[in-house]
N, C-alpha and C positions, 0 to 999 in steps of 0.2 A: 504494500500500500504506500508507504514512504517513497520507493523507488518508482513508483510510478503513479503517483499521486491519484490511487483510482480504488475502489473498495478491490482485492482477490475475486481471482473466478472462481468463486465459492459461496453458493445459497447460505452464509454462515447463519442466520435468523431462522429458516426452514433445516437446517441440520440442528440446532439448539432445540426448537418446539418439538424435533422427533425422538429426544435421547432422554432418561431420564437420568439429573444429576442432582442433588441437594437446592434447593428453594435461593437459597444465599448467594451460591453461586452464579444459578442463573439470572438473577436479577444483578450480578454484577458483571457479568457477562454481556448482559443486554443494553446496558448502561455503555460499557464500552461501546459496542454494537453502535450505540445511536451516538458518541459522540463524532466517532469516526466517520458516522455518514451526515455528521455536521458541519465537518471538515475539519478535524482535530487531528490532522496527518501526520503531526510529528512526534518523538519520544516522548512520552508523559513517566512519571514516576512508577516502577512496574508496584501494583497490588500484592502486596505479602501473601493473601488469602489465598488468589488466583495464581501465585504462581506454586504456591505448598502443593494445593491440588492440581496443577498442570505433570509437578513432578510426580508427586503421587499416582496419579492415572498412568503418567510413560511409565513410571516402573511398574503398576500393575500391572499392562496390557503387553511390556515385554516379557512379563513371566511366562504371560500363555501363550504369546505368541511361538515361545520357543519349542512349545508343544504341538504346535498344526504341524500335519503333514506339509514337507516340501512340495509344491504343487508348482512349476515350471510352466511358464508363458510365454509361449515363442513371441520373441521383439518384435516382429513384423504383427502381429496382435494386441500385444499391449500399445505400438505406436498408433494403431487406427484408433482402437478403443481412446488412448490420448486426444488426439487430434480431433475423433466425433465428439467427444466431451464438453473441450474446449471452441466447439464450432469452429474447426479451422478445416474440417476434409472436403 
């Protein structure tokens, strides 16, 4: 967003309203969310709360990750699925 002064190709507001995560968070989550779409582009002081549970989530989700099956994506597959995503094919 910085680097290109524009919100991420990413629905973040419709990926927030589908996950379920503590009350607290998402309302300071959301809070971000809108100031950034008010044009709050640059580094602000990062949130102690949101960053405790940023780390907390990566170190859950690498635990299990380390558990899935290897599943193998031919690059010629993952780059359309990229590219369809991002509306560039």
């Amino acid at each position: 967003m910085e680097q290109r002064s524009s919100p991420p190709p990413t629905l973040l507001q419709e990926t927030l309203d589908g996950i379920e995560i503590p009350n607290d968070f998402r309302a300071k989550l959301s809070e971000l969310l809108h100031r950034k779409r008010g044009g709050a582009l640059g580094m602000g002081a990062p949130d102690a709360d949101l960053s405790r549970f940023a780390e907390t989530e990566m170190q859950r989700i690498e635990s299990f990750v380390s558990t899935l099956p290897d599943v193998t994506i031919e690059p010629d597959t993952l780059n359309a699925l990229a590219w369809k995503e991002l509306g560039l094919d």
